[in-house]
Chimera marker file (.cmm) of the C-alpha trace (Angstrom):
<marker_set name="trace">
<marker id="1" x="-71.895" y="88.292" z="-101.453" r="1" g="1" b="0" radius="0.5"/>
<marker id="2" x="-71.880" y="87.789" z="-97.805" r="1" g="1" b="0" radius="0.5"/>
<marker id="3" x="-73.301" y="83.928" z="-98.607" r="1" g="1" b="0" radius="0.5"/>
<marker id="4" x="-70.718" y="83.063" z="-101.437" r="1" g="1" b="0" radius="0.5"/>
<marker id="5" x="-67.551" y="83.985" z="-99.329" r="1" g="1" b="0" radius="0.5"/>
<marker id="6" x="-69.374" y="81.597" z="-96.148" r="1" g="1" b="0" radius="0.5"/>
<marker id="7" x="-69.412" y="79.341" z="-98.799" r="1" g="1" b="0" radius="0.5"/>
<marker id="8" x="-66.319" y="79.497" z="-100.279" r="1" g="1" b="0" radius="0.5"/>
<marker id="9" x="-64.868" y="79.392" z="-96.884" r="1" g="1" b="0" radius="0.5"/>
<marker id="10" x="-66.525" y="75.780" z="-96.195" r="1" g="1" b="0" radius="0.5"/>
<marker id="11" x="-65.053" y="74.387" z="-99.216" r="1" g="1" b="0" radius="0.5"/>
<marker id="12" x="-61.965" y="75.332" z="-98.936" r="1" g="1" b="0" radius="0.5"/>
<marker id="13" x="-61.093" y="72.984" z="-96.376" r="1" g="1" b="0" radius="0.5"/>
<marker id="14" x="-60.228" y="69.543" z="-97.811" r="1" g="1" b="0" radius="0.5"/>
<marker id="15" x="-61.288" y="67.640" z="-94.925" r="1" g="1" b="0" radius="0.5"/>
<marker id="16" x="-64.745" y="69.244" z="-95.981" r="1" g="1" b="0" radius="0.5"/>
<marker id="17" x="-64.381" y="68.349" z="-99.470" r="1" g="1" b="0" radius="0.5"/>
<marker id="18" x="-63.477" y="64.503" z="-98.594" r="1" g="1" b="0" radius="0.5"/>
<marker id="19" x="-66.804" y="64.456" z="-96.551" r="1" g="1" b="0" radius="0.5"/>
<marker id="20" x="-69.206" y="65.733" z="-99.423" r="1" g="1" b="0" radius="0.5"/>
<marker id="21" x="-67.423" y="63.076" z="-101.623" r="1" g="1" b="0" radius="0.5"/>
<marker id="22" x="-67.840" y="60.362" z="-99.212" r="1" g="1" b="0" radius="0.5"/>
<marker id="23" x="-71.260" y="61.124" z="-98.551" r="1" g="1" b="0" radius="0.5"/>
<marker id="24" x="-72.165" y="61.922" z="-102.252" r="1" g="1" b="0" radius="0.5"/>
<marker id="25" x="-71.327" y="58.162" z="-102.434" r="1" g="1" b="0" radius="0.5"/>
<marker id="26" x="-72.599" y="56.251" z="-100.000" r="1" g="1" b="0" radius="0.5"/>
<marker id="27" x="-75.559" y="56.228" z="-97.644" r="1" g="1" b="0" radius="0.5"/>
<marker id="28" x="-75.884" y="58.294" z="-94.635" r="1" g="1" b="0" radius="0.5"/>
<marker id="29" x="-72.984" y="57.451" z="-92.167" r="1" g="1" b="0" radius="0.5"/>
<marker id="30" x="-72.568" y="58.417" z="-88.449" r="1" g="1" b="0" radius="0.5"/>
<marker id="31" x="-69.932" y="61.072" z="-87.156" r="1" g="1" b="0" radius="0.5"/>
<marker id="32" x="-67.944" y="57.558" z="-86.014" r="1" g="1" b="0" radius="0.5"/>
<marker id="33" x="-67.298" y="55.920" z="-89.839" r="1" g="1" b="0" radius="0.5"/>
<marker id="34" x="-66.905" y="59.328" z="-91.116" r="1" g="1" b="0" radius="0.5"/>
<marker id="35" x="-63.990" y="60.161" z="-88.947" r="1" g="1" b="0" radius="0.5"/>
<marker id="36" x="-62.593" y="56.574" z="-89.138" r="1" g="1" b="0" radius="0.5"/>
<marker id="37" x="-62.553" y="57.115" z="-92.948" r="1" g="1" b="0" radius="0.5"/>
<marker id="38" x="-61.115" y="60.295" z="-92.936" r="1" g="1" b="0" radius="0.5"/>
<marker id="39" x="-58.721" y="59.566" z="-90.272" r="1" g="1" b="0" radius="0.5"/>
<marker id="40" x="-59.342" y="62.604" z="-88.307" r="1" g="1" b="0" radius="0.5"/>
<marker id="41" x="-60.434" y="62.942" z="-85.222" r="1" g="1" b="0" radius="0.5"/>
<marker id="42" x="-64.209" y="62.978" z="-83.757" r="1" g="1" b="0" radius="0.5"/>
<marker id="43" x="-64.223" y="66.442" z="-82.590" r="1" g="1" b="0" radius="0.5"/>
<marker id="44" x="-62.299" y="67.859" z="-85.822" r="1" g="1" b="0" radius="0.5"/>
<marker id="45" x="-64.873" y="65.580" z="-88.371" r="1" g="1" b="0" radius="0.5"/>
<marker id="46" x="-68.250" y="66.926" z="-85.853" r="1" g="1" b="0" radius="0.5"/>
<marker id="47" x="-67.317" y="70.909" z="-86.234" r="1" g="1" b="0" radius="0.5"/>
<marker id="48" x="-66.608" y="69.831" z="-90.202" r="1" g="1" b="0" radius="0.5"/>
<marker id="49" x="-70.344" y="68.436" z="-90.125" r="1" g="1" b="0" radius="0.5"/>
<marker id="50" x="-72.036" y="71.274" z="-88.500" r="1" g="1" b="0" radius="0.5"/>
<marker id="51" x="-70.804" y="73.676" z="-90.255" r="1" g="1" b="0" radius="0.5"/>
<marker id="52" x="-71.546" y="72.030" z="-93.642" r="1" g="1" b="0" radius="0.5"/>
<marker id="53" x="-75.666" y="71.259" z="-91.618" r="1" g="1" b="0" radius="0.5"/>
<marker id="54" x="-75.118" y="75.026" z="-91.304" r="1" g="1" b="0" radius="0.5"/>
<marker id="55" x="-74.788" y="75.294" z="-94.815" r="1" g="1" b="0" radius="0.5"/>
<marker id="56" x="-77.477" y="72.768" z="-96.008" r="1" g="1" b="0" radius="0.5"/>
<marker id="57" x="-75.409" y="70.974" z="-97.521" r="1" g="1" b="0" radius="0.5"/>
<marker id="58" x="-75.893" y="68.237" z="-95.235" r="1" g="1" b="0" radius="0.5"/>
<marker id="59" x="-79.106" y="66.865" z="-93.537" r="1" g="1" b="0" radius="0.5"/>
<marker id="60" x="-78.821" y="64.902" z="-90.032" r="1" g="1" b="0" radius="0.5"/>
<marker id="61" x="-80.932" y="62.441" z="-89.171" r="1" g="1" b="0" radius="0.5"/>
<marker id="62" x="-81.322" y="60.861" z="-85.640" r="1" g="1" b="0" radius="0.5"/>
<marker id="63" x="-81.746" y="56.991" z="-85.274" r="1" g="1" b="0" radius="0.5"/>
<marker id="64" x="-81.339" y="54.910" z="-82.422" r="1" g="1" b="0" radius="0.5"/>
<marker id="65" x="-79.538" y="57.481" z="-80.289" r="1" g="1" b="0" radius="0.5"/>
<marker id="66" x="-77.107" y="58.169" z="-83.394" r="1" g="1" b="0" radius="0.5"/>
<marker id="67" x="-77.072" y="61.171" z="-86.031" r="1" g="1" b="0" radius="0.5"/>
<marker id="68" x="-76.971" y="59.708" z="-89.394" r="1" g="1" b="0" radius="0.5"/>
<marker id="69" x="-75.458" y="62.923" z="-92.065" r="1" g="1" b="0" radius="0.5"/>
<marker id="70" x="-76.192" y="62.595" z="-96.131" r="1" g="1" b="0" radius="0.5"/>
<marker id="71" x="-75.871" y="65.138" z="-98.726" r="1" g="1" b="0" radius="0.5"/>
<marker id="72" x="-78.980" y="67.439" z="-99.190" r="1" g="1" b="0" radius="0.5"/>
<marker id="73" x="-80.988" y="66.766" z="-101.969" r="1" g="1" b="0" radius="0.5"/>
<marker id="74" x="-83.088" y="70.065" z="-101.404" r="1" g="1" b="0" radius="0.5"/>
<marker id="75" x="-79.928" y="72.605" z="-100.714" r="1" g="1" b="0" radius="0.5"/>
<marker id="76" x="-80.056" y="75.608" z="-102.706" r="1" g="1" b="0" radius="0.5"/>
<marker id="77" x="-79.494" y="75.738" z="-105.781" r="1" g="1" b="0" radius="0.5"/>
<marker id="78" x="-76.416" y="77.840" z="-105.976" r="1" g="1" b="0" radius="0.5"/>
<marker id="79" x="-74.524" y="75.610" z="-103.437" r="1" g="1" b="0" radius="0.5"/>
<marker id="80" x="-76.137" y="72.310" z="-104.891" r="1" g="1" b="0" radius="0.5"/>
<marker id="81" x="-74.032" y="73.595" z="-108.123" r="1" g="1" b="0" radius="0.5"/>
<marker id="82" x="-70.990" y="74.609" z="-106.497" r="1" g="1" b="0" radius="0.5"/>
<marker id="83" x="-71.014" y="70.916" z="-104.595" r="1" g="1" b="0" radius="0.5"/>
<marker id="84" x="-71.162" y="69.451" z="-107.316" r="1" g="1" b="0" radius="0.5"/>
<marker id="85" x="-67.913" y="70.553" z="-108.570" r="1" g="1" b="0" radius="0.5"/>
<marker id="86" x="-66.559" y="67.996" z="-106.107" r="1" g="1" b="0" radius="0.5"/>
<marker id="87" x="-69.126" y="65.004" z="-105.833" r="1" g="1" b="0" radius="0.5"/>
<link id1="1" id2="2" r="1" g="1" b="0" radius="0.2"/>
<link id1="2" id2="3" r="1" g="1" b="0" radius="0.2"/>
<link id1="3" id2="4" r="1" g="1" b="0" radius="0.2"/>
<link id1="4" id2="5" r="1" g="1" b="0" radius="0.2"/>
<link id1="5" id2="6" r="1" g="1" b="0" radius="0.2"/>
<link id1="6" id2="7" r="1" g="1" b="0" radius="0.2"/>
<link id1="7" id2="8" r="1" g="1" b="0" radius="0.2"/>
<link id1="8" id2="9" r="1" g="1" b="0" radius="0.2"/>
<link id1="9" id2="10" r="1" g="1" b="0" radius="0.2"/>
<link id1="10" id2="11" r="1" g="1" b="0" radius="0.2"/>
<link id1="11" id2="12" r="1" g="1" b="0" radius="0.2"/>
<link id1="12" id2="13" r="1" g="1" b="0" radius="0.2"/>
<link id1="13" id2="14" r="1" g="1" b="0" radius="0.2"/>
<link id1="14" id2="15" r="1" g="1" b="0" radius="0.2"/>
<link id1="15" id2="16" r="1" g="1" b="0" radius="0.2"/>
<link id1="16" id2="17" r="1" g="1" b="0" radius="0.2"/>
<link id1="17" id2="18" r="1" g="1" b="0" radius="0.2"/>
<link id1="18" id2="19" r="1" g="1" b="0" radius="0.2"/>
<link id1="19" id2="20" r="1" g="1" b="0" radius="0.2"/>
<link id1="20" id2="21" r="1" g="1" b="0" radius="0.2"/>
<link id1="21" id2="22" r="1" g="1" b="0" radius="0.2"/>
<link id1="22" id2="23" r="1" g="1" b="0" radius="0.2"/>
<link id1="23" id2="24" r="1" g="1" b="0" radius="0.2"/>
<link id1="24" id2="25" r="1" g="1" b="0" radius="0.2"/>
<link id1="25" id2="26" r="1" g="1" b="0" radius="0.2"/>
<link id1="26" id2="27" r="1" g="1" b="0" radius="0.2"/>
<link id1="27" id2="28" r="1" g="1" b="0" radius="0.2"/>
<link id1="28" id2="29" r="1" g="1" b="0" radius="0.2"/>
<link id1="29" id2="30" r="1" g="1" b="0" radius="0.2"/>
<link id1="30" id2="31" r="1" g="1" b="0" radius="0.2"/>
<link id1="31" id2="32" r="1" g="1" b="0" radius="0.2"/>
<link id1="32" id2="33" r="1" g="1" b="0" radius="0.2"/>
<link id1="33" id2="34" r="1" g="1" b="0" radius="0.2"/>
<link id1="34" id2="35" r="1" g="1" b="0" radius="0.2"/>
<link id1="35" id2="36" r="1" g="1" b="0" radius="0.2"/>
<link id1="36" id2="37" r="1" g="1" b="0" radius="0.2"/>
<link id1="37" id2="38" r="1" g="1" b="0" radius="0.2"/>
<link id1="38" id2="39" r="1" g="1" b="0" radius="0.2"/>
<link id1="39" id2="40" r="1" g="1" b="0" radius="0.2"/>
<link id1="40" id2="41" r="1" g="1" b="0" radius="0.2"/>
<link id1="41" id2="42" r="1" g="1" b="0" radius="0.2"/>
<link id1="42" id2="43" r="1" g="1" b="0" radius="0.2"/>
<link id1="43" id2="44" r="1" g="1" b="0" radius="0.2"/>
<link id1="44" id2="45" r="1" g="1" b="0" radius="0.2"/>
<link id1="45" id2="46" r="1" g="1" b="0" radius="0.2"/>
<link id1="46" id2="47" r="1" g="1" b="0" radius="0.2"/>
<link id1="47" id2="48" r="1" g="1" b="0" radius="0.2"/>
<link id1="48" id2="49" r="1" g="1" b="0" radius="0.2"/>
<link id1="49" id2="50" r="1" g="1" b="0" radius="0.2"/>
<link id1="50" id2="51" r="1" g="1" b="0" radius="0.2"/>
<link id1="51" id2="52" r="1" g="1" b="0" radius="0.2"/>
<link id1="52" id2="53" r="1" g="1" b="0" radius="0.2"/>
<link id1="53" id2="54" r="1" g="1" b="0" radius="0.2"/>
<link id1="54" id2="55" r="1" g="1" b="0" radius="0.2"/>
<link id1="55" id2="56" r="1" g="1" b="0" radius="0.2"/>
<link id1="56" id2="57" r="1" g="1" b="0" radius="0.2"/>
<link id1="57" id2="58" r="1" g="1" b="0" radius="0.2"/>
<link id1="58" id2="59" r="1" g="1" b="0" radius="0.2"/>
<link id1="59" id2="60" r="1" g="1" b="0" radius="0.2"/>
<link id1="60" id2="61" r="1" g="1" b="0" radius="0.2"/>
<link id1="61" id2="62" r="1" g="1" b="0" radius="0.2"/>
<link id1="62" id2="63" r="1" g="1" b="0" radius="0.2"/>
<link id1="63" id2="64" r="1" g="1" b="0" radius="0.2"/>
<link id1="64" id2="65" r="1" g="1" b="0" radius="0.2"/>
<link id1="65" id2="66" r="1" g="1" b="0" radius="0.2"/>
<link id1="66" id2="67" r="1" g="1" b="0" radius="0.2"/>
<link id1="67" id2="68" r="1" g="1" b="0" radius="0.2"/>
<link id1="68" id2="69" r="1" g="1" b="0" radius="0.2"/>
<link id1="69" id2="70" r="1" g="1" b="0" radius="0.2"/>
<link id1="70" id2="71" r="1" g="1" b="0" radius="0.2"/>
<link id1="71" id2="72" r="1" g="1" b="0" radius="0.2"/>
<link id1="72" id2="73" r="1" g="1" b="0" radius="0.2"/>
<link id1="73" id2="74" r="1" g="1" b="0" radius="0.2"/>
<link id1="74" id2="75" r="1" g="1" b="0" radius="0.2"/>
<link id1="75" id2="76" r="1" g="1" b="0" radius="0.2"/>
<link id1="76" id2="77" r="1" g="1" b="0" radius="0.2"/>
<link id1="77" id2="78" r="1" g="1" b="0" radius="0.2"/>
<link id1="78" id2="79" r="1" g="1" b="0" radius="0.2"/>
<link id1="79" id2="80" r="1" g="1" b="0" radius="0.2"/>
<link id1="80" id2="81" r="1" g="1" b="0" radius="0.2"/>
<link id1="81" id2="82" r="1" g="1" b="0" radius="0.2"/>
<link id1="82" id2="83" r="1" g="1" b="0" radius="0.2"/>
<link id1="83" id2="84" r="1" g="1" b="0" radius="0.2"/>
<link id1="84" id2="85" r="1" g="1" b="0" radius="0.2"/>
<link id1="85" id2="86" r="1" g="1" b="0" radius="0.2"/>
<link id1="86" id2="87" r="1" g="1" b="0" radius="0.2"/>
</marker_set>
């Protein structure tokens, strides 16, 4: 129970939301494009991203001194279904 409300919690944000659908779209994109797209700010669209890396729901990657996020492919099932609501 405790996992579904930490859950339900994370996507009920729609800044949140936007950034699963952006990323469920695209290829991985760094904290800068996401917040450009979003038009939030950086430190507002990083605690959005670690909390959903929290989740697995995202992975991060590092390249070139840059963190790269996508969508998990290997998140749990139960979330991978309740993403997918929104993708």
């Amino acid at each position: 129970m405790k996992r579904w409300t930490q859950i339900f919690k994370a996507l009920a944000n729609v800044n949140r939301l936007k950034i699963i659908t952006l990323l469920a779209g695209s290829k991985p994109m760094h904290v800068t494009d996401i917040a450009a797209e979003l038009g939030i700010s950086l430190k507002a669209t990083s605690k959005h991203l670690i909390l959903l890396h929290n989740l697995d729901v995202l992975v991060a990657k590092g390249e070139k001194g840059h963190i790269y996020y996508s969508l998990n492919s290997a998140m749990p099932k139960d979330l991978r279904n309740a993403v997918q609501l929104f993708k």
